[in-house]
Rosetta silent file (secondary structure, phi, psi, omega in degrees, C-alpha in Angstrom):
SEQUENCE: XXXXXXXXXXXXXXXXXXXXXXXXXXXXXXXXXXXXXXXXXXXXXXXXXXXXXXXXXXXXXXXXXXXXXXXXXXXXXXXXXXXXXXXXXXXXXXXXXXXXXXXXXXXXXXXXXXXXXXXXXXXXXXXXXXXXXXXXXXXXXXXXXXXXXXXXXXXXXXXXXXXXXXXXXXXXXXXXXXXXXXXXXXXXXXXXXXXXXXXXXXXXXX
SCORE:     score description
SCORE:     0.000 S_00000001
   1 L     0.000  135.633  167.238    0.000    0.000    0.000 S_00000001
   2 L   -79.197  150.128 -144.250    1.259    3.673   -0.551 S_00000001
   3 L   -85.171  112.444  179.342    2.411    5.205    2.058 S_00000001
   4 L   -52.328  118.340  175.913   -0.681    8.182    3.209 S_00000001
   5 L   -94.712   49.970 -158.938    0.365   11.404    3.170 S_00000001
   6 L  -163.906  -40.563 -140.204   -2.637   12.667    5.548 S_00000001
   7 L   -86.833  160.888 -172.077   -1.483   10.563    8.212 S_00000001
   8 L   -92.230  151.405  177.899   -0.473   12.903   11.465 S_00000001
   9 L   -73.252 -173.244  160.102    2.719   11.295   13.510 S_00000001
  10 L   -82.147  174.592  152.499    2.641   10.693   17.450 S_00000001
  11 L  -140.118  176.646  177.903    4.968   12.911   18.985 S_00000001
  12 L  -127.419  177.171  171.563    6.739   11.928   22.503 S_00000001
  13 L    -3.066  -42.634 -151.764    8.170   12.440   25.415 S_00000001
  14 L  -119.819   25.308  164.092   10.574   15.214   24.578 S_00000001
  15 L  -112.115   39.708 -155.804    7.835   17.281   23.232 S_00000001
  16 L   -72.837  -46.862 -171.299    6.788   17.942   27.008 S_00000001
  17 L   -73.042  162.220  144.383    7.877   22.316   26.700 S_00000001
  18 L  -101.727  164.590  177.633    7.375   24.733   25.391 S_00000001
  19 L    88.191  168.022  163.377   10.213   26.921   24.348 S_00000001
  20 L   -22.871  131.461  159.357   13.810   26.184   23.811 S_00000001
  21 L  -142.400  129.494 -139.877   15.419   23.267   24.369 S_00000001
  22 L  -104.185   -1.835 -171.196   19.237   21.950   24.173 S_00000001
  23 L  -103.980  171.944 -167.739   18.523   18.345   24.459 S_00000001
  24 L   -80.136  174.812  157.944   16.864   16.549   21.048 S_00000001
  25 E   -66.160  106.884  175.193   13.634   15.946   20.095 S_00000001
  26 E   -86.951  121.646 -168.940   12.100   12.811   19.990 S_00000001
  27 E  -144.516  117.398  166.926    8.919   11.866   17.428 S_00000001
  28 L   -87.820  141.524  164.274    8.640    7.782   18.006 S_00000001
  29 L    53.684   32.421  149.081    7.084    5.860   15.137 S_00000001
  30 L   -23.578  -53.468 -172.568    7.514    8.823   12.427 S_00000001
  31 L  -140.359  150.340  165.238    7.105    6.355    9.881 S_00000001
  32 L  -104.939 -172.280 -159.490    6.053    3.357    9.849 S_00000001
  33 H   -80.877   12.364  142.103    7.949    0.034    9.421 S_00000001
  34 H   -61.309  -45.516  139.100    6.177   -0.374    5.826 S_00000001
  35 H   -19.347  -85.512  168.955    7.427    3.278    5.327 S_00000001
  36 H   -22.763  -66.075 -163.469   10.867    2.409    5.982 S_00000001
  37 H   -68.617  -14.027  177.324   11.239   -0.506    3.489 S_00000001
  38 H   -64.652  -78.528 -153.754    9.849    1.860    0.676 S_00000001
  39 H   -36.372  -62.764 -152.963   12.894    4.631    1.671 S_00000001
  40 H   -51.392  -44.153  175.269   15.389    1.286    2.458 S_00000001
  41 H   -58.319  -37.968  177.845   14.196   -0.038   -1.308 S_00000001
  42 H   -37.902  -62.466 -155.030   14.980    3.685   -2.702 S_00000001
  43 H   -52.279  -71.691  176.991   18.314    3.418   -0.728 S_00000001
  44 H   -43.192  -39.449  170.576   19.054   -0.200   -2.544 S_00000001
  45 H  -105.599   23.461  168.814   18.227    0.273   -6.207 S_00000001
  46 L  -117.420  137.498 -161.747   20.332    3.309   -6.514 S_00000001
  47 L   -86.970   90.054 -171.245   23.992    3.117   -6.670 S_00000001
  48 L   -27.849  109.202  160.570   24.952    4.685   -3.321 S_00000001
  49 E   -61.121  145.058  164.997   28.108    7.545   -3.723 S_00000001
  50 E   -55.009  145.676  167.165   30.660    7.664   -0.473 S_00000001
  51 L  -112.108  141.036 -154.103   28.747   10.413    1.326 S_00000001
  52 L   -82.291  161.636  177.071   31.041   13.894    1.273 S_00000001
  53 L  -105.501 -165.878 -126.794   31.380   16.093    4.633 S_00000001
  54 L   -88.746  -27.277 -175.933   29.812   19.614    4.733 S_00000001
  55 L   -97.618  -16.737  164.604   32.245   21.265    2.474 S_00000001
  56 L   118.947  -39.626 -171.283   31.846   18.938   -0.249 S_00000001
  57 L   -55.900  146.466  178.896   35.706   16.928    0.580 S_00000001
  58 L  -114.667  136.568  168.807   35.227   13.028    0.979 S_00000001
  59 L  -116.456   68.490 -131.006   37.254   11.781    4.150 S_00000001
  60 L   -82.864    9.332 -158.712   36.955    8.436    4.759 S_00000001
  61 L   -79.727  -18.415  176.731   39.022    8.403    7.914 S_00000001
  62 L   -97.452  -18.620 -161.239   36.076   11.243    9.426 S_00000001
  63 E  -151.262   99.013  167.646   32.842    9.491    6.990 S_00000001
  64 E  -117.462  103.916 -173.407   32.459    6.107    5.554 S_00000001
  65 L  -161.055  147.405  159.008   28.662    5.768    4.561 S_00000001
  66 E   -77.423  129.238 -156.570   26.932    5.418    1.249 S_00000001
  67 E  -139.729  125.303 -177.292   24.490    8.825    0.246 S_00000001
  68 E  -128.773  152.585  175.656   22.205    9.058   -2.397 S_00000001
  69 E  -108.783  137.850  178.162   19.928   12.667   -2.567 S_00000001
  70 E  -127.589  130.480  176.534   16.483   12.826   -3.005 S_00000001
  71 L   -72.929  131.766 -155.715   14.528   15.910   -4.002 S_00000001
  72 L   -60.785  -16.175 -169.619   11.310   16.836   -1.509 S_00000001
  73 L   -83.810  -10.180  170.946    9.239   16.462   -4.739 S_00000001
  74 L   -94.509   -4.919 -170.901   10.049   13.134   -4.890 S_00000001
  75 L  -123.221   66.835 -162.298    8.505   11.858   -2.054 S_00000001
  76 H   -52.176  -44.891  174.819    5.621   14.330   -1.627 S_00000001
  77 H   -77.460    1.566 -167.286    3.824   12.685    1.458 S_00000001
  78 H   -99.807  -23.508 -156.213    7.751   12.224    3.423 S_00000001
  79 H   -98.825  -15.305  177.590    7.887   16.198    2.612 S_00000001
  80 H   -78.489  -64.568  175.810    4.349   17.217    3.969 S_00000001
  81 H    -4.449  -85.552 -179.487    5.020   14.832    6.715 S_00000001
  82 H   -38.015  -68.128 -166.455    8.312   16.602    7.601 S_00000001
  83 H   -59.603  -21.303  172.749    7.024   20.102    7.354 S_00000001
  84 H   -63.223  -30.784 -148.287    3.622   19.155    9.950 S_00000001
  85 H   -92.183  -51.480 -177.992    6.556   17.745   12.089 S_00000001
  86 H   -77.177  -34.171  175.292    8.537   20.751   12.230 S_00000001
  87 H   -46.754  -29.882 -150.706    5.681   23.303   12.894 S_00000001
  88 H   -95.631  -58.765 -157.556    4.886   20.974   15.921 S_00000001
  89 H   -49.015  -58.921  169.484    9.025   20.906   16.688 S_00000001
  90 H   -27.205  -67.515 -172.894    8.962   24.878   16.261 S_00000001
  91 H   -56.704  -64.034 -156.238    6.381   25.568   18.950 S_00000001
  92 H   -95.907   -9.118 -167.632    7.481   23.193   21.723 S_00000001
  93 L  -125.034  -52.273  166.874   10.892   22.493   21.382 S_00000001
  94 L  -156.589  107.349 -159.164   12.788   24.789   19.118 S_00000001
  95 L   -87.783   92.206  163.580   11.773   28.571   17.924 S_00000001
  96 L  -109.206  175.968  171.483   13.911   29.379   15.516 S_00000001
  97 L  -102.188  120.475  178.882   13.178   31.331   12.283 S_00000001
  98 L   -97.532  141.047  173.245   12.882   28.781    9.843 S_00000001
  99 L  -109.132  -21.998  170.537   13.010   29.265    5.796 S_00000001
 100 E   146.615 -179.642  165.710   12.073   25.660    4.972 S_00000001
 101 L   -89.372  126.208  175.027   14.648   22.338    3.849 S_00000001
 102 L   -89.411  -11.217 -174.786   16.612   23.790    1.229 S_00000001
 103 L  -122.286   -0.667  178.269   18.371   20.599    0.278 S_00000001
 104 L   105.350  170.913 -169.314   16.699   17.883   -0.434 S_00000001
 105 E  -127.383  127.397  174.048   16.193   14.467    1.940 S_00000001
 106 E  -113.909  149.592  178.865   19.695   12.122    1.643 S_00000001
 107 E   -96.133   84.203 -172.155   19.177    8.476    1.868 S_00000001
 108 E  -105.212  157.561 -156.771   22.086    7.048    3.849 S_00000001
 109 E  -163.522  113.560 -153.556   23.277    3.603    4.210 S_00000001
 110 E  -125.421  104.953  179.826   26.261    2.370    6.733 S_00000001
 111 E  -105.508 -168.054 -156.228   27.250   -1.197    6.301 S_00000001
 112 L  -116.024 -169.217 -147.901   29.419   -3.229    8.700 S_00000001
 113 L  -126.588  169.915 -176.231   32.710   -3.929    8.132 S_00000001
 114 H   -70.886  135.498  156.456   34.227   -8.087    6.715 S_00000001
 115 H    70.332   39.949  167.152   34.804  -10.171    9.440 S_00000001
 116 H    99.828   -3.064 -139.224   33.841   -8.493   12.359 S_00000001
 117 L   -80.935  147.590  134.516   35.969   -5.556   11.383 S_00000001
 118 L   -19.941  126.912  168.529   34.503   -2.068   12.152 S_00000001
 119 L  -113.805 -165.540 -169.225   32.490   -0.644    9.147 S_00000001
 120 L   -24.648 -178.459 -172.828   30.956    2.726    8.107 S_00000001
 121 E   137.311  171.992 -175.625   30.549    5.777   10.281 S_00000001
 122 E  -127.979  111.999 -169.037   30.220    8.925   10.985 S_00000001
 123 E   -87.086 -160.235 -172.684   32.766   10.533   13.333 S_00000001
 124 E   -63.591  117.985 -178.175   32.259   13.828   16.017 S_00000001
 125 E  -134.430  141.301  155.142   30.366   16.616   13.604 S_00000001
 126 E  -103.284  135.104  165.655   28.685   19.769   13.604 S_00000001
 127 L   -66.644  -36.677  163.534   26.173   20.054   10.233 S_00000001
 128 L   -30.005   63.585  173.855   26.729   23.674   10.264 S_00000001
 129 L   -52.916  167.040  164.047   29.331   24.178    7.271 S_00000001
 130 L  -125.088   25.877  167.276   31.122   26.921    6.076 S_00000001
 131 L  -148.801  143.649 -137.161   30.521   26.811    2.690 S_00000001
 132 H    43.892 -139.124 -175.852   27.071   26.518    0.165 S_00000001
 133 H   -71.848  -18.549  174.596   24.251   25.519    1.846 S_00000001
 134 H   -90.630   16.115 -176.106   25.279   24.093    4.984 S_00000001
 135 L   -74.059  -79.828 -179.919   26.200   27.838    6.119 S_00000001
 136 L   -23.990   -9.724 -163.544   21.982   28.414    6.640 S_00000001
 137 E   -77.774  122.297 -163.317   21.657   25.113    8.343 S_00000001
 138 L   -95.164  -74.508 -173.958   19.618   25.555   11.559 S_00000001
 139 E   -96.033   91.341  178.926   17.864   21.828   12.479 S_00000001
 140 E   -88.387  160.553 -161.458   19.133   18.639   11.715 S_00000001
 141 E  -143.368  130.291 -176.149   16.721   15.724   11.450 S_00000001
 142 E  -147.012  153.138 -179.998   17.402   11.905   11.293 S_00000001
 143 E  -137.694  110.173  165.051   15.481    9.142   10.964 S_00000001
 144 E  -106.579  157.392 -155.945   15.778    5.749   11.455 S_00000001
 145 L   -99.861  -45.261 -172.757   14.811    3.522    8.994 S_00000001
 146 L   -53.469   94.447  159.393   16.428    0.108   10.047 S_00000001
 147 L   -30.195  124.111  165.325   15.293   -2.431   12.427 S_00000001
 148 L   -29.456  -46.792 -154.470   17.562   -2.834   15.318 S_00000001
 149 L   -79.211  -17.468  179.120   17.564   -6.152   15.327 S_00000001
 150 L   -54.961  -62.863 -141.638   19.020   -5.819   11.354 S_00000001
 151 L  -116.831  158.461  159.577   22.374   -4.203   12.452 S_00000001
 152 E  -126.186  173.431 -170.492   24.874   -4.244   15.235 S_00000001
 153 E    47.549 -146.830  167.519   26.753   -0.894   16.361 S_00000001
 154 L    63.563   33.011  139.758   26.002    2.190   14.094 S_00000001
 155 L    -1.070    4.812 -175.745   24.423    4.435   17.078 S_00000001
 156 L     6.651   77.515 -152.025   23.423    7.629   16.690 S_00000001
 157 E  -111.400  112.164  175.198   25.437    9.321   19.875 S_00000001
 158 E  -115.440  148.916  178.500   24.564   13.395   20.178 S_00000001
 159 E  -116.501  104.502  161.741   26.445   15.650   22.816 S_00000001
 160 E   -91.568   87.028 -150.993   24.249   18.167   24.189 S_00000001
 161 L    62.231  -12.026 -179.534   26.386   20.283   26.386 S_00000001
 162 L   143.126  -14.033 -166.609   28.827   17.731   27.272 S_00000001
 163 E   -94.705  124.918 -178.652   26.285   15.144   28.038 S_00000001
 164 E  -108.192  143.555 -174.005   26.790   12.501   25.041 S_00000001
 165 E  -159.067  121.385 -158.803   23.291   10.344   24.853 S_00000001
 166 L   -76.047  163.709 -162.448   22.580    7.521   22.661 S_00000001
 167 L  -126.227  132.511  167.400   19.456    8.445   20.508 S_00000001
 168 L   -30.775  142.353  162.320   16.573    5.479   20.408 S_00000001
 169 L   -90.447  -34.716 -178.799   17.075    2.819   17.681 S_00000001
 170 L   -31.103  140.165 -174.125   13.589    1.984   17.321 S_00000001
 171 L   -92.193  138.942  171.884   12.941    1.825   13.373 S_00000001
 172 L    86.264    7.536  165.266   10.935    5.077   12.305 S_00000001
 173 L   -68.312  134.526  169.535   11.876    7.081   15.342 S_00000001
 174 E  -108.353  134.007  169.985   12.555   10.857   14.181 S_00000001
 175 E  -119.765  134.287  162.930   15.656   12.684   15.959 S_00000001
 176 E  -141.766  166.345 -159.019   16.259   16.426   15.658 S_00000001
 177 E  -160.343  156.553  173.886   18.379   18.381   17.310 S_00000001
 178 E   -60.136  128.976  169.260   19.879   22.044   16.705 S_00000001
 179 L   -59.455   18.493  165.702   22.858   21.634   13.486 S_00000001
 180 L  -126.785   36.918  153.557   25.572   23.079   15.860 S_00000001
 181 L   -98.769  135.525  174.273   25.478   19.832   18.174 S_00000001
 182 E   -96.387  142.753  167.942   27.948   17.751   17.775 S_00000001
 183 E  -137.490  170.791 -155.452   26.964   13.833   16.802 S_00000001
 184 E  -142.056  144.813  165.325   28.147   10.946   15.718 S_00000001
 185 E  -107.888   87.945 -165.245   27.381    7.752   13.937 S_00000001
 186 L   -78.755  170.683 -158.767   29.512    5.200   15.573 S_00000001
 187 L   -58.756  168.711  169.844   30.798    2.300   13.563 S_00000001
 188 E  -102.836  114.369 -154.354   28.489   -0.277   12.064 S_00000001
 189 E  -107.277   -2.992 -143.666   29.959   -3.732   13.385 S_00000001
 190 E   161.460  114.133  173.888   27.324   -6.106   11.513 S_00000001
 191 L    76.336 -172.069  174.041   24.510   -5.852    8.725 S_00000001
 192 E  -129.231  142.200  173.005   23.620   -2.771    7.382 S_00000001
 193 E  -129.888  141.592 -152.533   21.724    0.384    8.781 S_00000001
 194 E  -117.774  122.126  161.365   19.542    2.801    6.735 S_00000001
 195 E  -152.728  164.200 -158.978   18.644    6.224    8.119 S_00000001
 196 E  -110.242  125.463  149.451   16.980    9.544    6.064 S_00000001
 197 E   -99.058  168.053 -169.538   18.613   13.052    6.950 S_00000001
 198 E  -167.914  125.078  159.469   17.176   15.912    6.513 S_00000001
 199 L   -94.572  129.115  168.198   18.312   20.182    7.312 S_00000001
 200 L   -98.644  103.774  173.328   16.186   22.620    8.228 S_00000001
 201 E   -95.389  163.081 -166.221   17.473   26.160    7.253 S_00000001
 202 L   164.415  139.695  167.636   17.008   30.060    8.095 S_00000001
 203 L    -3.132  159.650  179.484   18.911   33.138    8.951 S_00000001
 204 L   -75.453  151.719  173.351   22.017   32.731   11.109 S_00000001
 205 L   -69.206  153.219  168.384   21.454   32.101   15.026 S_00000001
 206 L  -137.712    0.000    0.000   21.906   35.612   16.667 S_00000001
């Protein structure tokens, strides 16, 4: 069945405030796990590029992941979705001046490495670039797509003031968090894991 563009998400826990907040945002069961395997097939019949850091340079010794781009137009009910999601994130969590996602949705894909060996990741990052499009970048947004039970390692680890805190695994959990926190993808040890990113942009923080 295609995936309903009408339907409204849950939201959770960490949508308790109003106002600012420095630690992320939690929206459990974003998508559902029928959801997922549409994005995860996307991710799979397109031939994944090494995905590049913020400036455009491929490192692998800071990034080893597979990246494919998707344009909001192609997946018209993932892009209404998103934008219902952030109006609700805006009010209760984090009031920034927003201009909209400026970039597109990337399709990412972190597999583990032969023979027990560490695979992909993503080391200690801010999304906030200093050149194109990541200058504007206000909210990053990740989603995973994977079952847990699919993968071993490959974490999602964010440091919010100094406090580093593993982010839920649950497949179709949405995490956002302000783009000048630094996070991490820690290695992928086993199987492969699938997650969606997404930037929110707007004027510079003042």
């Amino acid at each position: 069945m295609a995936p309903r563009g009408d339907m409204v998400p849950g939201y959770g826990l960490a949508l308790r405030q109003h106002g600012f907040q420095l630690a992320p945002a939690l929206v459990p069961a974003f998508l559902s796990a029928d959801e997922c395997h549409v994005l995860q097939g996307l991710a799979t019949e397109h031939m994944m590029a090494r995905a590049r850091l913020s400036g455009g340079a491929s490192v692998h010794a800071v990034r080893s992941a597979g990246a494919h781009w998707l344009d909001e137009d192609d997946l018209p009910w993932l892009s209404h979705r998103l934008v219902q999601t952030l109006s609700r994130l805006s009010q209760d969590a984090f009031p920034f001046a927003f201009d909209g996602f400026a970039e597109g949705l990337q399709l990412l894909r972190y597999d583990g490495g032969p023979e027990g060996r560490p695979g992909d990741f993503y080391d200690w990052h801010i999304d906030i670039g200093n050149a194109g499009s990541t200058v504007s970048r206000k909210l990053s947004i990740v989603i995973q797509l994977s079952d847990p039970a699919e993968y071993e390692g490959g974490v999602l680890e964010v440091n919010a003031g100094g406090d580093v805190a593993a982010m839920p695994t649950a497949q179709g959990t949405l995490v956002a968090f302000p783009s000048f926190m630094l996070h991490r993808v820690c290695p992928v040890t086993a199987g492969t894991r699938f997650s969606l990113a997404a930037w929110v942009h707007g004027p510079a923080f003042r």
